[in-house]
C-alpha positions in Angstrom: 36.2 -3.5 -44.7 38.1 -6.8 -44.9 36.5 -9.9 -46.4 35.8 -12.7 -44.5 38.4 -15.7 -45.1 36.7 -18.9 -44.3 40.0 -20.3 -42.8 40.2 -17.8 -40.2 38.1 -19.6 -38.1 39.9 -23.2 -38.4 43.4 -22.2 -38.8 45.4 -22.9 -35.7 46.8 -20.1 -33.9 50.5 -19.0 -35.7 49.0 -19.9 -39.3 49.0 -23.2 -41.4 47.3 -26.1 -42.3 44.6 -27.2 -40.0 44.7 -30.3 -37.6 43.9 -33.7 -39.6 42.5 -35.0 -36.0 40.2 -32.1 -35.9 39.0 -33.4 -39.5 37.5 -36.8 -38.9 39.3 -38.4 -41.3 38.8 -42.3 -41.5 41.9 -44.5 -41.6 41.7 -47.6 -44.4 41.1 -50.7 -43.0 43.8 -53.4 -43.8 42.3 -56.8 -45.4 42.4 -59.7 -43.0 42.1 -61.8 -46.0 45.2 -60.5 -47.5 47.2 -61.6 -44.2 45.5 -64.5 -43.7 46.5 -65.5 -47.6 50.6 -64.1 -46.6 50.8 -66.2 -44.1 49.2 -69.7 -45.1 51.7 -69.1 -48.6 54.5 -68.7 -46.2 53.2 -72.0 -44.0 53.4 -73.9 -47.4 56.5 -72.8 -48.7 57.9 -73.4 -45.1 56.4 -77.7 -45.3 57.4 -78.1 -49.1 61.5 -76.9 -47.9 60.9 -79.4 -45.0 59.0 -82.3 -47.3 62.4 -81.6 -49.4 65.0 -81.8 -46.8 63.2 -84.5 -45.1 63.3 -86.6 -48.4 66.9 -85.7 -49.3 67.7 -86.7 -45.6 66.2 -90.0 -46.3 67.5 -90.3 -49.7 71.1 -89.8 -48.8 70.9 -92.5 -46.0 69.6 -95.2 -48.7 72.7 -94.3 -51.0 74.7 -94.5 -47.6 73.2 -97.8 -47.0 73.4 -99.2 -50.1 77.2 -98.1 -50.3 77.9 -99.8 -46.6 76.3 -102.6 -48.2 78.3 -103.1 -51.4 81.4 -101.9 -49.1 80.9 -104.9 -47.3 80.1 -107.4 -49.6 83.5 -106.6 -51.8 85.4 -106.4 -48.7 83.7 -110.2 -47.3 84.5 -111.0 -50.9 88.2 -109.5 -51.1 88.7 -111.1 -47.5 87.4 -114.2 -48.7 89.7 -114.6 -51.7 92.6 -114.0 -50.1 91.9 -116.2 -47.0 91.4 -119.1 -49.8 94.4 -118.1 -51.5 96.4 -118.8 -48.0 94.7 -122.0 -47.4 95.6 -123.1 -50.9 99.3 -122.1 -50.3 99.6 -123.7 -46.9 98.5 -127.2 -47.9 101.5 -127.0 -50.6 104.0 -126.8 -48.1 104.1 -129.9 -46.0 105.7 -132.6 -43.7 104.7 -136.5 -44.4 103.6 -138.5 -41.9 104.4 -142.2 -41.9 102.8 -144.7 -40.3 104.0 -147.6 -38.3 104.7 -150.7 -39.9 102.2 -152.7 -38.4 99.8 -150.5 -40.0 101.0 -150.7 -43.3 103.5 -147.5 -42.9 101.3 -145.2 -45.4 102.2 -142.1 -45.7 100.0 -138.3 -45.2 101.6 -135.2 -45.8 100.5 -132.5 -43.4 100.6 -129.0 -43.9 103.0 -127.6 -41.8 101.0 -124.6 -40.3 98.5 -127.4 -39.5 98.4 -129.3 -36.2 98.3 -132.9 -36.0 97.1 -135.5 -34.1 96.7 -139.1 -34.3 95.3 -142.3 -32.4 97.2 -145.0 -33.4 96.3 -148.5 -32.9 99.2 -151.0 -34.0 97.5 -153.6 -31.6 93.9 -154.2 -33.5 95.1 -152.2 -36.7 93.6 -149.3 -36.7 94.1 -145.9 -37.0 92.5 -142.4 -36.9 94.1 -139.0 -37.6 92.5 -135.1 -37.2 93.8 -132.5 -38.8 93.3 -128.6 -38.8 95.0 -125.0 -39.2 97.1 -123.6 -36.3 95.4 -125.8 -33.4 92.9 -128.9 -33.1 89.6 -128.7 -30.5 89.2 -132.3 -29.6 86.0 -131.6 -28.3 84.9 -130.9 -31.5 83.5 -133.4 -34.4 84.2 -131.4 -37.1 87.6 -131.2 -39.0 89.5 -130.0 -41.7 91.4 -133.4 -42.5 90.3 -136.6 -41.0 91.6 -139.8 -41.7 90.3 -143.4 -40.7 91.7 -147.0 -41.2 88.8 -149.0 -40.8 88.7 -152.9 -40.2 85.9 -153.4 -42.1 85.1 -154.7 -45.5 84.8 -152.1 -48.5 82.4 -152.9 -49.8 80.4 -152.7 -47.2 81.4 -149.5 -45.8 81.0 -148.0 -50.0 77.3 -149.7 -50.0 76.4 -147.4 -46.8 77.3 -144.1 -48.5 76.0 -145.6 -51.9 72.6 -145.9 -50.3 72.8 -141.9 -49.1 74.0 -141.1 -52.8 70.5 -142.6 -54.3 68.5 -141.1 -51.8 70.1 -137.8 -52.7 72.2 -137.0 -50.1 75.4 -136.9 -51.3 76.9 -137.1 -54.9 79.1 -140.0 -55.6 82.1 -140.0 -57.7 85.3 -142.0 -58.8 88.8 -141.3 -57.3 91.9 -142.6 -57.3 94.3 -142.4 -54.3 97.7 -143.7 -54.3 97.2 -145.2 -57.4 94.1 -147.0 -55.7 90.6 -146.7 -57.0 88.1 -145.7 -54.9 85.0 -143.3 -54.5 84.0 -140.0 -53.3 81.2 -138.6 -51.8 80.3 -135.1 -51.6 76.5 -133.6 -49.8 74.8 -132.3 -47.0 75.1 -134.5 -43.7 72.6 -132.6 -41.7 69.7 -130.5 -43.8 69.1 -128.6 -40.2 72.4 -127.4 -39.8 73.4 -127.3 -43.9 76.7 -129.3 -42.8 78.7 -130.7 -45.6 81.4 -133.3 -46.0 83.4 -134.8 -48.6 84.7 -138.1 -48.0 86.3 -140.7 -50.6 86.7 -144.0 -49.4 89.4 -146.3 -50.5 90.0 -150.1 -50.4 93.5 -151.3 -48.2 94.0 -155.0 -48.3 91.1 -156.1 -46.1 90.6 -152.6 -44.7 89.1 -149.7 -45.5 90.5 -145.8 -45.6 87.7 -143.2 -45.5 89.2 -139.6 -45.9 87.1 -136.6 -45.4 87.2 -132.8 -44.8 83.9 -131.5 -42.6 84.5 -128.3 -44.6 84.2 -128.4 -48.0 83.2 -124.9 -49.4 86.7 -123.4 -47.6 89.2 -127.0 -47.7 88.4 -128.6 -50.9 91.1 -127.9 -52.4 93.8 -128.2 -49.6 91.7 -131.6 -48.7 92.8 -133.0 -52.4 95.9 -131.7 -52.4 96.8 -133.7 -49.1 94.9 -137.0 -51.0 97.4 -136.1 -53.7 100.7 -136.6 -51.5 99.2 -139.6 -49.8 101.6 -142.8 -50.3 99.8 -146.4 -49.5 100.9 -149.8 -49.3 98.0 -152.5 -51.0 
């Protein structure tokens, strides 16, 4: 008589291990707070790398910037210089104008990349000459070089700019011209438009020359070197 085997009744047909379905074996279940905490780590990993890049991004246009920036300013600078060192040069090489004789045949030397035009009156004695580099816009009041012979007294027409000088408006100076003395004045004309002049006005017989440049910062120097070369006849 053969013993009974308590996995004869539950082993499948053919032999081996029973069925885990048949079983009733419970399957884990997974932790939603564990996913929940995955996923938030990777969200915040994910806005720190785009906080980064964003700031790098922003970062690297600055340093752009500021680079454009100095870029420009040593270039405007480098420009600058070398647009000065022209103007210098090109007042050094000149061609003299002389007056006629019934104006007391001065003489201006003009540089010769400069244009030149003049309004001479032999008739009432007067005289008024514009200068500027490569061509002259008559419509306009503002020059490089002027020059004006004036029948007026000097003293008078130095009292006028005298008067600006105390007020503050321009700064006056001695000057000689042509072995003449004179004065100079140097300042702002209009405080609205920050336009400056600097004019010396010297004593001719009983007339009066004013020179003056209507550009200063640029034509200083080219605007003393042409005073420098000027001949007159007291």
């Amino acid at each position: 008589m053969e013993a009974d085997n308590p996995l004869n009744s539950s082993a499948p047909a053919g032999g081996g291990l029973p069925d885990p379905s048949s079983m009733n074996l419970k399957k884990p279940k997974r932790g939603k707070g564990l996913i929940f905490g995955i996923i938030g780590a990777v969200v915040f990993v994910i806005l720190i790398i785009v906080v980064l890049a964003v700031v790098s991004i922003n970062n690297s246009k600055v340093k752009q910037a500021d680079l454009k920036k100095q870029y420009d300013t040593g270039f405007e600078a480098g420009k600058k210089e070398e647009s000065q060192a022209n103007i210098d040069e090109q007042s050094k090489d000149v061609r003299v104008y002389k007056a006629p004789s019934e104006l007391g045949s001065f003489q201006v030397p003009i540089p010769k990349s400069w244009s030149w035009a003049v309004e001479a009156k032999s008739s009432d004695g007067t005289f008024k000459g514009i200068s500027d580099p490569d061509y002259i816009d008559l419509l306009s009041d503002f020059h490089k070089f002027n020059m004006t012979l004036l029948k007026s007294n000097y003293e008078k027409v130095v009292e006028d700019y005298e008067k600006d000088a105390k007020s503050g408006k321009y700064k006056a100076s001695d000057i000689t011209v042509s072995g003449i003395k004179g004065r100079k004045f140097t300042g702002t004309v209009d405080p609205k438009t920050k336009q400056k002049v600097e004019v010396v006005v010297v004593p001719l017989r009983e007339k009066t020359v004013v020179f003056q440049t209507d550009d200063p910062d640029n034509y200083s120097k080219a605007f003393n070197n042409i005073l420098a070369g000027v001949k007159l006849n007291p």
